[in-house]
N, C-alpha and C positions, 0 to 999 in steps of 0.2 A: 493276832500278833504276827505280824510280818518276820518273814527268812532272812537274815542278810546272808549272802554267800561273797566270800571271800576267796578269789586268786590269785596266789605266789606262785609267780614262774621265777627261778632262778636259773639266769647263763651260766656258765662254766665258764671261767678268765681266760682272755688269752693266752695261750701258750705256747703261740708260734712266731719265730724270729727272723725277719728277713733281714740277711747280710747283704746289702749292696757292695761291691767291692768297685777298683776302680777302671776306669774303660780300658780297652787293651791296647798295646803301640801302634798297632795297624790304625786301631780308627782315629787316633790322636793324630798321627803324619796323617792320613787321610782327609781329617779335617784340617788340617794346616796347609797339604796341599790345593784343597778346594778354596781355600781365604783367600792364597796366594792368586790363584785361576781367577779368582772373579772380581780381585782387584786390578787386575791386569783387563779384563773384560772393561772394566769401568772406563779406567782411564782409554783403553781403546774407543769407545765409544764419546765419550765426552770431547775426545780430540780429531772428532769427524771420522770415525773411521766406516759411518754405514753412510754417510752423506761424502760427496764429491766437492760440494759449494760451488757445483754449475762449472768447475775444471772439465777439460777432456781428457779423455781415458783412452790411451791409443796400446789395441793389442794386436802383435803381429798374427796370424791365423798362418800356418801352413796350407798351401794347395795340394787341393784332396780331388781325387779323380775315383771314381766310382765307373767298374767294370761290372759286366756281367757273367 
């Protein structure tokens, strides 16, 4: 006649509670200020601002003399 063996493990319930609260006012302006930045990024770029469209670009250079 065969053995059955039988086991019951039983966990313990949780009983731990994590409260998330809410983010704090720095990172709130922080990320408002960063939306703003990179909508401003955006539209710079979208309105040519890394391309010239083959205009010229004229910058005056000051005369540099280099002594010893």
């Amino acid at each position: 006649m065969p053995i059955e063996r039988e086991t019951i493990i039983e966990r313990p319930a949780a009983t731990e509670t994590t409260v998330v609260s809410g983010g704090s006012p720095f990172g709130i302006i922080g990320l408002v200020i960063a939306v703003i930045v990179a909508a401003l990024l955006i539209m710079w770029v979208v309105n040519g601002g890394i391309t010239s469209n083959g205009d010229a670009v004229n910058v005056d250079l000051p005369a540099v003399t280099v002594t010893n």
